[in-house]
Structure formats: structure tokens, C-alpha cells
C-alpha positions as a printed Julia matrix, in Angstrom:
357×3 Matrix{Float64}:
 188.35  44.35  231.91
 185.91  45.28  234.95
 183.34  43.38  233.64
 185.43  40.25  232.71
 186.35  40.13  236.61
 183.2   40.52  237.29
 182.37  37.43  235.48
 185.53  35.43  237.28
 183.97  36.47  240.61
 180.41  35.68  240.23
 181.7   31.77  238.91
 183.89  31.46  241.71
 181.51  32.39  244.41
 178.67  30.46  242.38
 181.54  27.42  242.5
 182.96  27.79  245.93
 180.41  29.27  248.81
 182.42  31.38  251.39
 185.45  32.19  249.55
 186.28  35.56  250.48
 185.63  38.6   247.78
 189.71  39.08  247.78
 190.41  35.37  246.95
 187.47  35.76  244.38
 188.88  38.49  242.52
 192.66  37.27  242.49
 194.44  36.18  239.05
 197.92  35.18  239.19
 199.47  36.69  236.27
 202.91  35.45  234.75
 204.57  37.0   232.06
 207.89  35.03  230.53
 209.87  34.76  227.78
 210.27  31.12  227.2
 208.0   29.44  224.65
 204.9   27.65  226.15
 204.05  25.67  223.0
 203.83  22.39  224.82
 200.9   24.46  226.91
 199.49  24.46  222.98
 201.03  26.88  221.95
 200.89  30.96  223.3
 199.15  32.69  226.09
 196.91  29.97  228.37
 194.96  30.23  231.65
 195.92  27.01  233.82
 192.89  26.74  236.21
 193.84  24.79  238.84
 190.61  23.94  241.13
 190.56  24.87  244.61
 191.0   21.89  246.44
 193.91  20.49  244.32
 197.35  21.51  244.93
 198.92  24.01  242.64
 201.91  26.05  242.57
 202.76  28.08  245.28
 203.63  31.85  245.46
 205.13  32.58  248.79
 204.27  29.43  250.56
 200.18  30.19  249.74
 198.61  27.88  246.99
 197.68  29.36  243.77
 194.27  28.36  242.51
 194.5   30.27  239.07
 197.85  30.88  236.84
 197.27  32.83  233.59
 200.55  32.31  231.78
 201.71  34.92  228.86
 204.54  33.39  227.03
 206.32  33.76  223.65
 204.9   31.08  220.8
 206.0   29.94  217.42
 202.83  31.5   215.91
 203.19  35.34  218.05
 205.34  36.91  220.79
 204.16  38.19  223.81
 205.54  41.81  223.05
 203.12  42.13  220.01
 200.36  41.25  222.48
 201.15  43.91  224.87
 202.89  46.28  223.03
 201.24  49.63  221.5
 199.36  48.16  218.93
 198.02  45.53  220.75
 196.53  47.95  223.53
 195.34  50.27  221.32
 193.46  47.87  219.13
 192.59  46.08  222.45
 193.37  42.48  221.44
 195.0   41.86  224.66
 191.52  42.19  226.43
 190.1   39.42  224.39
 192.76  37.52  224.29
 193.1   37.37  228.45
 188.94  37.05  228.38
 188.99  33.99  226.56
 191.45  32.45  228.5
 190.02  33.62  231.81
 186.62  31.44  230.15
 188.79  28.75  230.31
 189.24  29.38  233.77
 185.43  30.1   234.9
 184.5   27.2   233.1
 187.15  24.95  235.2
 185.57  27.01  238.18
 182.06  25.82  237.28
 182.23  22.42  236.53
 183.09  19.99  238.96
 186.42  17.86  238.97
 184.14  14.44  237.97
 183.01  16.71  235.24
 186.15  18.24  233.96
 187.44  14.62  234.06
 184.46  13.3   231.92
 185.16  15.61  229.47
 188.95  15.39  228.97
 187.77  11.76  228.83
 186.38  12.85  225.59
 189.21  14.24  223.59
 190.98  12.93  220.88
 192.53  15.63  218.8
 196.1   17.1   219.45
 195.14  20.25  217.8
 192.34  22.7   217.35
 191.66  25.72  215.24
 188.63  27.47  214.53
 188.4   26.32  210.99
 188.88  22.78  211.49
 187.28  19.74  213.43
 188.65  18.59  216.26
 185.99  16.77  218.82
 183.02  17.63  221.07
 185.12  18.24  224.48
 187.86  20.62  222.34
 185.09  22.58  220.45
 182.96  23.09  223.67
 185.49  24.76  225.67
 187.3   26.71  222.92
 183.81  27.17  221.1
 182.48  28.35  224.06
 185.87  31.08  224.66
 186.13  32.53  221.48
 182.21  33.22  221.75
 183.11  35.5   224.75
 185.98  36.85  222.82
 184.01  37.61  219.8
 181.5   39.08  221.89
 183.98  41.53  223.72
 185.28  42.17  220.34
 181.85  43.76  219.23
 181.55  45.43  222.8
 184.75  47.41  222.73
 185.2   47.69  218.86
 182.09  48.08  216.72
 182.22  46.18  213.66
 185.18  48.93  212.23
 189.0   48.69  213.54
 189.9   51.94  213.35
 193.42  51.9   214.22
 197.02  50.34  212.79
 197.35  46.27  213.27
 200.76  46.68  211.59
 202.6   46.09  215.39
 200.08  42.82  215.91
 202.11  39.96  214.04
 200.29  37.15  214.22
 197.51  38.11  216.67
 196.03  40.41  213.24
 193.85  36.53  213.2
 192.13  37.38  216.3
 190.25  40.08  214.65
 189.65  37.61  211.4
 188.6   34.73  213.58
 185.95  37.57  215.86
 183.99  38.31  212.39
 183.95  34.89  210.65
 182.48  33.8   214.26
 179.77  36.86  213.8
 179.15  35.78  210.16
 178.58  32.01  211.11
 180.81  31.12  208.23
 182.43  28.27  210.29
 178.9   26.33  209.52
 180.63  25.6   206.44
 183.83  23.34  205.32
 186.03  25.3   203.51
 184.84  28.62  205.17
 188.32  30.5   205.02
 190.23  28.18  202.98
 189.49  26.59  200.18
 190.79  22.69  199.53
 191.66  21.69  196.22
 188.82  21.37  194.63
 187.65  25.22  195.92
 184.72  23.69  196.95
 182.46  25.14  200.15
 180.1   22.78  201.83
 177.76  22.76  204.79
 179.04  21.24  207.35
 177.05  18.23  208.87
 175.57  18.01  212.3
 178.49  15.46  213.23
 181.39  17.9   212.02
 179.23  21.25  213.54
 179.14  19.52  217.03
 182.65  19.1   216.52
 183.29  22.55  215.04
 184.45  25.07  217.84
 184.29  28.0   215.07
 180.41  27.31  214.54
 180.17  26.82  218.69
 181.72  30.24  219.09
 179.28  31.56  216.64
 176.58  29.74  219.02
 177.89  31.38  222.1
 178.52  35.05  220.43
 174.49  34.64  219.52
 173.51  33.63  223.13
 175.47  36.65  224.52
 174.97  39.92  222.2
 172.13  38.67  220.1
 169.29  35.97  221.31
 166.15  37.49  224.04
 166.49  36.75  228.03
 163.43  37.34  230.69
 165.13  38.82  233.8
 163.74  37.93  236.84
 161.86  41.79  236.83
 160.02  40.5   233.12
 162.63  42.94  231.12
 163.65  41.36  227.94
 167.54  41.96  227.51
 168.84  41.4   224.25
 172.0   38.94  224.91
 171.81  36.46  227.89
 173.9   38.22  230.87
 176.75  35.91  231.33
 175.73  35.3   234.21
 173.08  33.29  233.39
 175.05  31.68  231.03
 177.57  30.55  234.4
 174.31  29.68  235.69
 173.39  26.95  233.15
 176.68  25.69  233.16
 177.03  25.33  236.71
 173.35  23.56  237.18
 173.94  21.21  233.85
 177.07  20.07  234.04
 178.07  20.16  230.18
 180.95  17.61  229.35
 180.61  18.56  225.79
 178.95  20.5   222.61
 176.2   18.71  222.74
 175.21  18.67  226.37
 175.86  22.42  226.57
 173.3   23.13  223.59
 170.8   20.88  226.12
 171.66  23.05  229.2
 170.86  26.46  227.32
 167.87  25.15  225.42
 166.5   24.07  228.96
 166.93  27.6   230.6
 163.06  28.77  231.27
 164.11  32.38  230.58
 165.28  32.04  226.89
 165.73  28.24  225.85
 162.74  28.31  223.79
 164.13  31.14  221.66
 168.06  29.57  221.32
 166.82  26.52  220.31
 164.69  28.23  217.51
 168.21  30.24  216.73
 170.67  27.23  217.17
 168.11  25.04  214.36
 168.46  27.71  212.12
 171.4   28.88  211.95
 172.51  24.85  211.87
 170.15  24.56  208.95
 168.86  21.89  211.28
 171.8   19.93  210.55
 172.2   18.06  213.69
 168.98  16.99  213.51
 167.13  16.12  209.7
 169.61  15.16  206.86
 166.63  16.94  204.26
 167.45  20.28  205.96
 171.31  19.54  205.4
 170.82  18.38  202.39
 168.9   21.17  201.15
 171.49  23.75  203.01
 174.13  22.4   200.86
 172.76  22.24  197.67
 172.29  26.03  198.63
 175.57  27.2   199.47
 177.34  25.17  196.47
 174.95  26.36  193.93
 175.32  30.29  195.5
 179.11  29.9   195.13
 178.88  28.14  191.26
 176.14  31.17  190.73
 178.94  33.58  191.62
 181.44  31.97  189.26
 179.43  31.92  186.6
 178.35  36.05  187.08
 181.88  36.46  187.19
 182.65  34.55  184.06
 179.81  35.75  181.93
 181.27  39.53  183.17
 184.57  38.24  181.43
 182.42  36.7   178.4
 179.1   39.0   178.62
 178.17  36.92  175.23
 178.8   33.34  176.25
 175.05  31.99  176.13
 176.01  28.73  177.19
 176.82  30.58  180.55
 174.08  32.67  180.53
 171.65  29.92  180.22
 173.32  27.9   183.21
 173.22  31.1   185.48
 169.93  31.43  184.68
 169.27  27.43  185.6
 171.31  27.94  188.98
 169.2   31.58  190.19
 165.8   29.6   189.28
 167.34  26.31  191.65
 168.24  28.84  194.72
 165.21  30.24  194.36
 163.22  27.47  194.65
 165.2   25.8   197.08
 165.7   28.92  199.79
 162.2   28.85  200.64
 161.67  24.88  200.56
 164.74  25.04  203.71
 163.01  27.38  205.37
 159.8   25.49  205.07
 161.6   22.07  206.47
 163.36  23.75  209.08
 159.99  25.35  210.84
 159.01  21.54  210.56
 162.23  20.0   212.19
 161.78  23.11  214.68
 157.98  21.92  215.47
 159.14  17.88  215.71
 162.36  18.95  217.95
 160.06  20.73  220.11
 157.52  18.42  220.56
 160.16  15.82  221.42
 158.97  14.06  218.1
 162.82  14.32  216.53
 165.7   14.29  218.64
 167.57  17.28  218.43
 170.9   15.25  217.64
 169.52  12.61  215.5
 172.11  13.38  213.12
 175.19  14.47  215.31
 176.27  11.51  216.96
């Protein structure tokens, strides 16, 4: 947890010059066992800026309050009980809510007002929609979380989740966000028709699975120039507090902007965020073609399945065969239109959100 504290301190002295390295490094922590669910619902960082008056703790004010409390979905005790420490889900389940409270740190009251100005859902998941304000800072947390997650763990779990309850999702929700399967509808669950789509640029910006899967990429996967000329692979959060801080992002959108714009590796997220969008947010072709993709991948599977069942059903043989010859021409036709839409966005031919508004 050195490192997330690390991170609280650098945005607080970034947000507030001359506050002392004590004051920097403090995080009030309060465990209870009432039910916060009106807080939404389990543990929650209330980041209360600076200047505004908070609770007190022995007469002094309290600029940060990270609250653990009992919910209706998981109980505190399965948090920080045995299995919960082993498999370390506490530690990304505190460093996502202490991004809640660097990003409060960062942004400026007008801003933090501007973008609670712009929410409108009463509830937020990974797998569903919920608005551009919501998915930016929850996108933006469980892309730190996921990103600890493949720090401390690896991509194996080698230990018992059996004490976890409910909190078992945090390691479900960590590799769907390293997959990018939140780029589609349906990704986890299917609806009734067991259909999977690709999402469009309008749902993605409003998608705070997908944004966590942007974040995650920024952190442990995309190139950053250091100020020496060493290429790092994963931005240092750091810079990421840095972008924030100078930008000002309200919202998904405006936060793609501010990282795209960093001189030391905007060129290369911007190539990353278009493709692994499918350009969405920009060209309804790319979209278009993305979908027809994915749908035709998942009828190709049903169809190898059913001709296993039936290996002498020509009828299905000769529609499988149909579908493989359609994904095959139509992988390399995306690829073509999104180094296109990549060229016009970067030229400032196409705007980059043509599509998402």
C-alpha cells in the first residue's frame, strides 16, 4: 500500500502547495458496522476538500474520511478477514476508493461541481451504462484497481476466495477490465435474446467498465518518455495526476482529451484508445464493421458447437463455412478503416467524438 500513499501524497501536494508531508500522508480511517448503502452501497472514500468544513476528530477538521461499512451486497469482515488479506482484495478495494479521493484532491471545487452537474444515473456497475461523469470517476478507479490487481497478483489467484462473499466480483470485474470485454453489450450477461454487441461510441463514453479498461492500458500497458528519454511501459501515475490536474476533466470524454494531449505519450493512447474502441466514438463504418464482427464470431461459435453435436448436418456446415469466409474478410477491412479514422482524427480532419455525443 506504500505506493498507493505515495500516489495520495504526490496529488495532495500537486493540489495544495505547502501542506505539510504529515497532513499529506494522513487518511482517516473508519471502520463500522452499520450499513452505508445510502453512501451507494459498501466501503467509500468521502473526500472532503481542504477548504470546506468536514467532520471533526478532536476539534481538528478532517479533510479525508475513508468509511468501511457493512452493505447488502458484502460485509466488512469478508473484506478484512483472512481470505480477504491473503488474496489481497482489501488493497484494491481501499486503492480505488483512495482514486476517488486523489481525484477530488486534483480537481478543483468549480470542477467537481461541473461534473456532478453531469450525472443522471442512481446506479452504476461495470457492466452497465450509467453517464459520462459516473463512468469517468469509477472508470477511472477500477483502472487503478485492475492495475494493482495485475501488480500484486499475476494473472493466477493462487489462494482460497471461499471466505470473500461477495467481494469474489472484484477479481471477475479486474480481468473482464484486462480483456476489454466491457466494449461490448452483453459482455457478462447475456439479455434475452443472448445476443453480444459492440457497444457504440455514445454507450462506451458512458461505459465505466470500457473506461477502466482505458485507464488499466494507460497504466501497465501504453509507452511514456520520462523526462531522462527512458521509455517506461505504463504511464507513472503520476503523470497521470499530472494531466488531470492541468486539464481539468469533468467527464469521459474530456479525460480521453487531457491524456491524448500529454507530449510524452498522447500520440500513442490515442492510437490505443481508437483501437481498442474500434473507432467507435468516432466513424459509425468502424462500428459498424466491429459489430458485424463480434456477432458473426459468436453465431460462428454456435454453429462449431452445433455441427460437433450434428458432425453431418450440411446445412450447418455450409453456413459455418459462409460465416469464417465473412470474418475473414471483414477483420482486415476494420483494421484498414480504423488506420484511416486514426490518420483523419489526427489530422484534426474527424473529430474524435463525432459519434459519442
Amino acid at each position: 500500500m506504500k505506493s498507493v500513499m505515495d500516489r495520495v501524497v504526490y496529488a495532495r501536494k500537486l493540489s495544495y502547495p505547502g501542506i505539510s508531508d504529515e497532513e499529506a500522508r494522513t487518511v482517516h480511517v473508519l471502520i463500522h458496522d452499520c450499513t452505508m448503502d445510502a453512501l451507494g452501497g459498501g466501503p467509500a472514500v468521502l473526500p472532503l476538500k481542504g477548504q470546506i468544513e468536514g467532520p471533526h476528530l478532536n476539534g481538528k477538521n478532517i479533510p479525508w474520511v475513508l468509511l468501511l461499512s457493512d452493505a447488502s451486497f458484502g460485509k466488512i469482515e469478508q473484506l478484512v478477514g483472512d481470505s480477504g488479506i491473503t488474496s489481497r482484495v482489501v488493497d484494491d478495494v481501499i486503492a480505488h476508493e483512495l482514486t476517488h479521493g486523489i481525484t477530488a484532491d486534483l480537481l478543483t471545487e468549480e470542477s467537481i461541481k461541473k461534473s456532478n452537474d453531469q450525472k443522471n444515473s442512481q446506479a452504476h456497475h461495470a457492466e452497465i451504462l450509467s453517464d459520462v461523469s459516473v463512468a469517468f470517476w469509477e472508470g477511472w478507479a477500477e483502472g487503478v484497481e485492475a492495475s494493482l490487481g495485475a501488480t500484486v497478483r499475476g494473472a493466477f489467484h493462487p489462494f482460497s476466495l471461499s471466505g470473500l462473499g461477495m467481494y469474489v466480483f472484484v477479481f471477475e470485474r479486474q480481468q473482464a477490465v484486462r480483456d476489454n470485454l466491457y466494449v461490448y453489450d452483453n459482455a457478462l450477461f447475456d439479455d434475452a435474446s443472448g445476443v453480444r454487441t459492440h457497444r457504440t461510441g455514445a454507450e462506451l463514453m458512458k461505459a465505466e467498465g470500457f473506461m477502466a479498461t482505458v485507464t488499466y492500458r494507460v497504466m501497465n500497458e501504453l509507452p511514456y518518455r520520462l523526462a531522462d528519454g527512458t521509455v517506461t511501459q505504463g504511464w507513472p501515475f503520476n503523470a497521470v495526476s499530472d494531466a488531470i490536474h492541468r486539464a481539468q476533466p469533468t467527464n469521459t470524454m474530456e479525460l480521453v482529451k487531457a491524456l491524448a494531449a500529454d507530449p510524452n505519450g498522447g500520440a500513442d493512447f490515442l492510437d490505443d484508445f481508437l483501437q481498442i474502441s474500434s473507432g467507435a466514438t468516432a466513424s459509425d463504418i468502424s462500428h459498424g464493421i466491429a459489430n458485424l464482427i463480434i456477432v458473426m464470431s459468436d453465431h460462428q461459435n454456435e454453429l462449431q458447437e452445433s455441427l460437433r453435436r450434428d458432425p453431418n448436418n450440411r446445412a450447418t456446415a455450409r453456413e459455418l463455412n459462409e460465416t469464417r469466409m465473412t470474418l475473414a474478410a471483414a477483420r482486415p477491412r476494420l483494421q484498414a478503416e480504423l488506420e484511416y479514422v486514426k490518420q483523419q482524427v489526427r489530422s484534426g480532419a474527424l473529430d474524435l467524438f463525432a459519434k459519442a455525443k
